[in-house]
Phi, psi and omega in degrees: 000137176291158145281150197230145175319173194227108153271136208260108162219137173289148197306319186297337178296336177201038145238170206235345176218098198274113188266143181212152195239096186317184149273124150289040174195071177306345175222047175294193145265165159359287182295323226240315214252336153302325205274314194294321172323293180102050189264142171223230185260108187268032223203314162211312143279006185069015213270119207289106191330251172030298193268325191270003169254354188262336173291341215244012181307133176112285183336120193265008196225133183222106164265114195278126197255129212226354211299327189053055152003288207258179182271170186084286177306157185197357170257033147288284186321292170328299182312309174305338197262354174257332187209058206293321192291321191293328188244335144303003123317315185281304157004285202291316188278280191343305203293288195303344169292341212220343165075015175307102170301333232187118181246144165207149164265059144347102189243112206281147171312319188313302193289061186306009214221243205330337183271322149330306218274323178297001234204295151351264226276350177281320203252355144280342176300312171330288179276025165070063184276356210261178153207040173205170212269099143272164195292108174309325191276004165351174170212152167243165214201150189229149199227155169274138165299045183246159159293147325300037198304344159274357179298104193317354174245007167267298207285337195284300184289359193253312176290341172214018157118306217280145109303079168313181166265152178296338194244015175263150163214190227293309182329335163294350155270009147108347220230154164226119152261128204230162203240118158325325180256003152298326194288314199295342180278330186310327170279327147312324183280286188299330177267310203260020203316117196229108184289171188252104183265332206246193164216135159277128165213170180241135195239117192237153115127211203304074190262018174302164180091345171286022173044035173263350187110303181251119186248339152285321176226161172204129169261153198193106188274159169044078182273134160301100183319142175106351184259144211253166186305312167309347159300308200280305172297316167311328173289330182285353188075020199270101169316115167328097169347146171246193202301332197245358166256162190255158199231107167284140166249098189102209156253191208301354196250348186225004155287187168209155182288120167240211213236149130341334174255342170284219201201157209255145193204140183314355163248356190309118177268334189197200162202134199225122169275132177198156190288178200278137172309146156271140173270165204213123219285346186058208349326144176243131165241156186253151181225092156320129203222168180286318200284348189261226182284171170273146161313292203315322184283326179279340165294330212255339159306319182273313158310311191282011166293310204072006189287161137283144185276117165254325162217170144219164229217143159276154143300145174282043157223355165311132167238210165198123172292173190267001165250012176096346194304134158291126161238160152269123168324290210222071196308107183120336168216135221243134191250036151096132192253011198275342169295327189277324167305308192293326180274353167259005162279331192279359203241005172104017194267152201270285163227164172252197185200113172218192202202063194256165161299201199267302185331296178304315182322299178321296208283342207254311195305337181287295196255322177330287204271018157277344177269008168067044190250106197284134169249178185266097180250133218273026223225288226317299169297006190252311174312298173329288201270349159267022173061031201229164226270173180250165182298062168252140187211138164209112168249124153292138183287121172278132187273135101041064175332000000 
């Protein structure tokens, strides 16, 4: 997938009251005025910033993850590119909280536009354009364009080498990883005290009516946490979903379906619109994958298909944590899917439904269809309404001269 133009609008553009909030204690520290913000990882669990730079004490490396993971959001990738100093600021606080020698930005080469502006604003910082500190020696690190590539034990190991354990997480390496639009409040909070009131999120895929020039994707900095999905689409002029589309919360591969009524929260990454799963006559068997959707949602998929259900298969790279979590051994490179195709074919399936990375994707993609096997992607109808190819992968292996 290419990078796509960003059209960008700000909350004030369609709210009449946007909120923002001082710090009471403007010459606290650092640490203590993150903490009063109520900033938390806004890029994925929510784990409260603070606690993850006083845990990450020691630590010689601060990665600013930069990856936009899933497909579709785009509004990470937008920010580096309007406000690439706000967040190598934020970096820059990250690094001396943690006493961290080495800052790097991770980054797919693709988004060529964010990468200017960070390179930009790295070579005004030099000349002493700021009036706040960035790191000269930021770095920038280039990530492959495949799915998970933001995944923190993926950015660990594609960026320092390392192959964390599924159940390790980066600080066994040396490293904290942080979503680009963590940083930049880290920098809102401490230079500017600003507690954290709004979110960016991309509201994508059937969006027609919203007169902005693009009815697929919109990016829309600082939405006021607390506001419902229907607050966000009214404002945009977005046509109320109708009975038969589905309203994703986040993206299309680690999201989940919601409502109109539910509410934009300090992880909300989007709201993605989309037409009804096509149906599909089965038998269907499902393959669980770590990096993607839960069995429940790929079961609520197969159902909404109409298929029967025959089985359903781990990835062989999948494991379960001692807290039930699906973790992956190695994210993103998949050591091949053709047994689990072939015992759900002996078990009678038709077709499959999987959520795979782009790698595992490859590998299902190698053996399904010789096997006259229809596949799946649990993505598809959200890739489909945001106008971008859906998740297939095939390479022939070129042999060795």
């Amino acid at each position: 997938m290419t990078a796509r133009h960003h059209h960008v609008i700000r909350s004030t553009e369609l709210f009449a009251d946007v909120p923002t909030r001082t710090l009471t204690d403007t010459d606290a520290a650092p640490l203590a005025k993150i903490e009063e913000s109520g900033l938390v990882g806004m890029g994925g669990a929510g784990f409260p910033t603070y606690k993850k730079l006083k845990f990450g004490k020691g630590c010689t490396t601060v990665i600013a993850n930069a990856a936009e993971c899933e497909p579709l959001l785009e509004h990470n990738t937008a920010r580096v590119e309007t406000d690439p100093e706000k967040i190598l600021s934020g970096l820059t606080i990250a690094m001396r909280e943690v006493g961290a020698t080495r800052g790097i930005v991770a980054i797919k080469p693709k988004n060529a536009n964010a990468v200017r502006s960070l390179q930009a604003a790295l070579d005004a910082a030099a000349a002493g354009a700021y009036d706040f500190d960035i790191d000269p020696g930021i770095e920038i690190v280039f990530l492959k364009d495949r799915y998970p590539a933001g995944d923190e034990r993926a950015i660990v190991r594609d960026v320092l080498g390392t192959l964390l354990p599924p159940d390790a997480i980066p600080s066994a390496a040396g490293a904290v990883v942080m979503n680009v639009e963590s940083l930049m409040r880290v920098h809102n909070a401490v230079v500017e005290n600003l507690a954290v009131t709004t979110k960016d999120i991309t509201v994508a895929g059937h969006i027609d009516g919203s007169g902005y020039g693009d009815d697929i994707s919109l990016v829309v900095y600082d939405v006021p946490i607390g506001v419902t999905v229907r607050d966000v689409l009214d404002a945009l002029r977005v046509h109320e979903p109708t009975a038969d589309e589905q309203i994703m919360i986040g993206g299309p591969y680690m999201g989940h379906l919601g409502t109109l009524d539910d509410t934009i929260s300090k992880t909300c990454g989007g709201i993605i619109i989309a037409g009804p799963e096509l149906a599909d006559p089965g038998p269907m068997g499902i393959i669980v994958c770590a990096c993607g959707a839960s069995e429940e949602r790929l079961r609520a998929i197969v159902a909404a298909k109409g298929a029967p259900l025959v089985d359903v298969r781990l990835c062989k790279n999948a494991c379960r944590l001692a807290n039930g979590r699906l973790k992956c051994r190695n994210p993103g490179i998949c050591p091949g899917q053709a047994q689990n195709i072939i015992a759900l074919k002996k078990e009678g399936a038709q077709s499959v439904l999987i959520s795979h990375c782009t790698d595992c994707s490859n590998t299902v993609m190698q053996v399904a269809p010789k096997l006259g096997m229809r596949v799946h992607h649990a993505t598809d109808a959200f890739m489909r309404a945001g106008d971008e190819p859906i998740i297939r992968a095939f390479r022939k292996t070129v042999k060795a001269a």
